[in-house]
C-alpha positions in Angstrom: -8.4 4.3 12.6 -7.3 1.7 10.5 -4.1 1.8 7.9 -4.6 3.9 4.9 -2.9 3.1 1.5 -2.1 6.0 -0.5 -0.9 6.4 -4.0 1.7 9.0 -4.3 3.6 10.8 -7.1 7.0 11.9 -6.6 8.9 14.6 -8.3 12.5 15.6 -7.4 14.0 18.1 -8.9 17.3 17.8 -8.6 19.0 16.0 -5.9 18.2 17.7 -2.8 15.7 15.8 -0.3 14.5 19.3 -0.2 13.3 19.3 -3.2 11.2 16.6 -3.0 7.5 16.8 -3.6 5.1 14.2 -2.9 1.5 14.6 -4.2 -1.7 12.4 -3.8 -3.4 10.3 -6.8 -5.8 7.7 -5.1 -6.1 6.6 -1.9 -7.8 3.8 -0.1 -9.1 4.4 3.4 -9.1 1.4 6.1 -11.4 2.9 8.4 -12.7 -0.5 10.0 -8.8 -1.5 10.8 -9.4 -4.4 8.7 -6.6 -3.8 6.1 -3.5 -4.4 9.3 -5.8 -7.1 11.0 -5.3 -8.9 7.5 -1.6 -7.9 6.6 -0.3 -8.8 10.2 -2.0 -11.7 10.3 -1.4 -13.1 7.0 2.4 -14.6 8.0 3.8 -13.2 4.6 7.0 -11.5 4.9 6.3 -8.0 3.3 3.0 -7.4 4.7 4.2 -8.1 7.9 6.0 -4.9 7.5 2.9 -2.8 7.6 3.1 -1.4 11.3 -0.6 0.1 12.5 1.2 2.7 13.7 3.6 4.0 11.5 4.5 4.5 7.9 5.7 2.4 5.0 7.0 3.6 1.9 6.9 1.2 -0.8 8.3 2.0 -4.3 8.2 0.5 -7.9 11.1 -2.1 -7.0 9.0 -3.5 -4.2 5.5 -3.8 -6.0 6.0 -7.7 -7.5 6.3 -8.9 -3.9 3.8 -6.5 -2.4 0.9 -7.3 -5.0 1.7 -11.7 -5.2 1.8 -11.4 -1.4 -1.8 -8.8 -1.2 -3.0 -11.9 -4.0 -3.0 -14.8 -1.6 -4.3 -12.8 1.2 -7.4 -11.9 -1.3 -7.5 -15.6 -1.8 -8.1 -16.8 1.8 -10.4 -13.8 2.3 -14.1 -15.2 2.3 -16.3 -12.0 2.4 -17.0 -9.2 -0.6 -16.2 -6.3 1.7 -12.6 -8.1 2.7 -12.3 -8.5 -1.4 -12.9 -5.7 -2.2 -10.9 -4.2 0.0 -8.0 -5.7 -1.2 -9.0 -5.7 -4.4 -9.1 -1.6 -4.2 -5.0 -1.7 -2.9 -4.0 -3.9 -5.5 -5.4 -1.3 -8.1 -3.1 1.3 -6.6 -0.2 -1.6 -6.7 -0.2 -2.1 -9.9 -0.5 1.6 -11.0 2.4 1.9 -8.7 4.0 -0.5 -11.0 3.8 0.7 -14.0 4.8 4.1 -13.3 8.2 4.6 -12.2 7.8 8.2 -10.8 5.3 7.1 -7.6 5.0 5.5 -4.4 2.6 3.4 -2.3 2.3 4.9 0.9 1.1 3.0 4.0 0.3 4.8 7.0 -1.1 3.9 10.2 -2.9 5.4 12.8 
């Protein structure tokens, strides 16, 4: 249950979508649903995005948006547990930031 944000690193050798290989770093588990409750009902564009169904790939371009929008959420978030939470994806943001060779993956139920 629940959307799951994963922490991916991506090697492509060559040019081939074949070739591509996606392995997992960190991941933080949403098993209380409570991550999509607080994404679809935050009203911010990007976060919007996250279906609780499906997938969402987000790469180093996207991160600026993706971690000032996961910041105000944090901010209107009055519990530790809902904190923490968020506090736990923007870790994996802002490695995702910094290192141009992964992803942030976003996957629903």
């Amino acid at each position: 249950m629940g959307v799951d944000v994963a922490l991916m690193r991506v090697d492509q050798l060559g040019t081939s979508p074949k070739r591509r290989r996606v392995s997992l770093i960190d991941a933080v588990v949403d098993g209380a649903d409570r991550f999509a409750r607080l994404c679809t009902d935050s009203g911010l564009p990007m976060l919007n995005t996250v279906d609780p169904y499906g997938s969402l790939i987000l790469t180093r371009a996207d991160m600026e948006q993706f971690i000032a929008e996961v910041e105000v959420v944090r901010a209107r978030v009055d519990d530790s547990s809902g904190r923490t939470l968020l506090e736990d994806v923007l870790r994996l943001a802002r490695i995702c930031s910094t290192e141009p060779s992964t992803e942030l993956h976003i996957d629903g139920d």
